[in-house]
C-alpha positions as CSV (number, residue, x, y, z in Angstrom):
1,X,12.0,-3.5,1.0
2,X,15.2,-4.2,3.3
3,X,15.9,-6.8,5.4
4,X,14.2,-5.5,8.3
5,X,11.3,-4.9,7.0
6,X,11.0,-8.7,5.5
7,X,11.7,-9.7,9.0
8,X,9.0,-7.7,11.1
9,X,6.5,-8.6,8.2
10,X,7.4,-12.3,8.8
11,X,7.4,-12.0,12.5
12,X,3.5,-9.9,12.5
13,X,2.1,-11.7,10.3
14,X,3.0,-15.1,9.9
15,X,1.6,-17.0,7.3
16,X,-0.4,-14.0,5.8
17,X,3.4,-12.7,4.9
18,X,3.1,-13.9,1.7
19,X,0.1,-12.3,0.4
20,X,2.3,-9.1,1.3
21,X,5.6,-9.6,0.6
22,X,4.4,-11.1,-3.0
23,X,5.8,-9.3,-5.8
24,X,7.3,-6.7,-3.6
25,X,10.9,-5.8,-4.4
26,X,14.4,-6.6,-2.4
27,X,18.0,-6.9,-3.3
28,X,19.6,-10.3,-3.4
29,X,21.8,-8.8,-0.4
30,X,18.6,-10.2,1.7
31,X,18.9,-13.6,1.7
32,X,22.2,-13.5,3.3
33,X,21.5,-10.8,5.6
34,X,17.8,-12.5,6.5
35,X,19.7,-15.8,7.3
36,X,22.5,-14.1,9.2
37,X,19.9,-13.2,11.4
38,X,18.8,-16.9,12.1
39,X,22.5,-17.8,12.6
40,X,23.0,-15.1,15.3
41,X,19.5,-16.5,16.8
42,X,21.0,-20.0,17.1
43,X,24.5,-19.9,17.9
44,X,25.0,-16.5,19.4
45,X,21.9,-16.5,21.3
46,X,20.6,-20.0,21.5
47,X,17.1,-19.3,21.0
48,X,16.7,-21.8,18.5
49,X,18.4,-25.1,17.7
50,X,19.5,-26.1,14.8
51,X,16.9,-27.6,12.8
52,X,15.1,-24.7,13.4
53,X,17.3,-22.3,12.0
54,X,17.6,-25.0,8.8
55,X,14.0,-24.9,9.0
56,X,13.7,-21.0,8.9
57,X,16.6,-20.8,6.3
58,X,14.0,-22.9,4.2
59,X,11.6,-20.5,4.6
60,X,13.1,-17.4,3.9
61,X,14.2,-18.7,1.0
62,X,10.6,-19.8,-0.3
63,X,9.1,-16.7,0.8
64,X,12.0,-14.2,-1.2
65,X,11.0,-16.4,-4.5
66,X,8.0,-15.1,-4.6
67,X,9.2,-11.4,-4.3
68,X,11.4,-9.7,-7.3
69,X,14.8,-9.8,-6.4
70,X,16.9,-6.9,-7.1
71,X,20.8,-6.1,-7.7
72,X,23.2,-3.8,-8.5
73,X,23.8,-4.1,-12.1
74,X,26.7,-1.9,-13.5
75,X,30.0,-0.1,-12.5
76,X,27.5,2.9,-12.8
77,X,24.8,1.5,-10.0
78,X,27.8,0.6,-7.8
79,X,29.5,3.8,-7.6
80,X,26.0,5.5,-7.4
81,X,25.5,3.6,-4.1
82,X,29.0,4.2,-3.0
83,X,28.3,7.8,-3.5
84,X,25.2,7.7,-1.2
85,X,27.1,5.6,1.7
86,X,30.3,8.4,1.8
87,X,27.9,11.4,1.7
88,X,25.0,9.9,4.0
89,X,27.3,7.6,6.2
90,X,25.7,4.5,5.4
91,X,26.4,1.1,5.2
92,X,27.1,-0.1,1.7
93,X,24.6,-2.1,2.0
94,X,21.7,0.3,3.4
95,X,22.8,3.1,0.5
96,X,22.4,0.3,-2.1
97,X,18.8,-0.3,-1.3
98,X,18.7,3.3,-1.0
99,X,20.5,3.6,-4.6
100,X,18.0,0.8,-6.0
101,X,14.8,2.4,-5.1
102,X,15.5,5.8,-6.3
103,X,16.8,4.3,-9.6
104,X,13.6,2.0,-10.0
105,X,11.5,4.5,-8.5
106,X,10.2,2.4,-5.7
107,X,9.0,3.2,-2.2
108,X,11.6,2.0,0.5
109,X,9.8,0.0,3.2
110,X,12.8,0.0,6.5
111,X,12.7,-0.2,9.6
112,X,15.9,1.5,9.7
113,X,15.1,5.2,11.1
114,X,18.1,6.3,10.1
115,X,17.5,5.1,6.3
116,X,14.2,6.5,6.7
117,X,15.5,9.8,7.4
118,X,18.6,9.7,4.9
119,X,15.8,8.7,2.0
120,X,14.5,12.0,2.3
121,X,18.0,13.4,1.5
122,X,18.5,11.7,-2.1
123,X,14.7,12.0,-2.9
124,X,13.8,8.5,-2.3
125,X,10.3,8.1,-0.9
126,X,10.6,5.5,2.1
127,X,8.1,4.3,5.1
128,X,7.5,1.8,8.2
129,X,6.6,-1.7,7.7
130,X,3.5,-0.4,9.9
131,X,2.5,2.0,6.9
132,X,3.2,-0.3,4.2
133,X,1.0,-2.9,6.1
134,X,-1.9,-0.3,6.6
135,X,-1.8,0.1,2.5
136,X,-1.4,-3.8,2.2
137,X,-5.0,-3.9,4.2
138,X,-6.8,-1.8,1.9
């Protein structure tokens, strides 16, 4: 699951988040780029002040304990993801969850359309946040 989709299941849900973000999988990327986020929201755009961003920046961090928190782990991993960001023209970042869920076999939950269509290219099965919560509710 990438950063986005943490975010929009945080945003729609709310405190029932954690009942569906538990156990799900992430990359240690997302608590920087989740937090980034907040920053932008308080000092770019000013829609919140300061202890709320603290405040968020709390919660992100309690909510991505309770999900399994992935990383890159060898030179081979790395040049795997660097492969899939030169031939796809992704991010770094974006080919590494891509490079992480075909290596653990997992199901990429963006909201990225252009991740979700790239998936498709490296044979990485990847959905909407509105799918994944549609299985979630089952």
């Amino acid at each position: 699951m990438d950063s986005s989709a943490i975010i929009l299941t945080l945003k729609w849900l709310e405190e029932k988040s954690v009942e569906a973000l538990n156990g799900q999988a992430t990359l240690n990327s997302a608590y920087y780029e989740i937090n980034n986020v907040i920053w932008k929201q308080c000092v770019i755009e000013g829609s919140i002040n300061l202890q709320e961003a603290i405040s968020r920046a709390r919660e992100v961090a309690q909510i991505l304990e309770i999900m399994s928190i992935e990383e890159l782990r060898s030179a081979e991993e790395f040049g795997e993801a660097m492969k899939y960001a030169i031939e796809q023209k992704l991010t770094f970042y974006d080919a590494s969850y891509l490079q992480t869920a075909k290596n653990r076999n997992y199901v990429l939950v963006t909201e990225d359309k252009e991740l979700l269509e790239k998936s498709k290219n490296v044979g990485v099965k990847a959905m909407t946040v509105n799918e994944f919560l549609n299985l979630v509710k089952r």
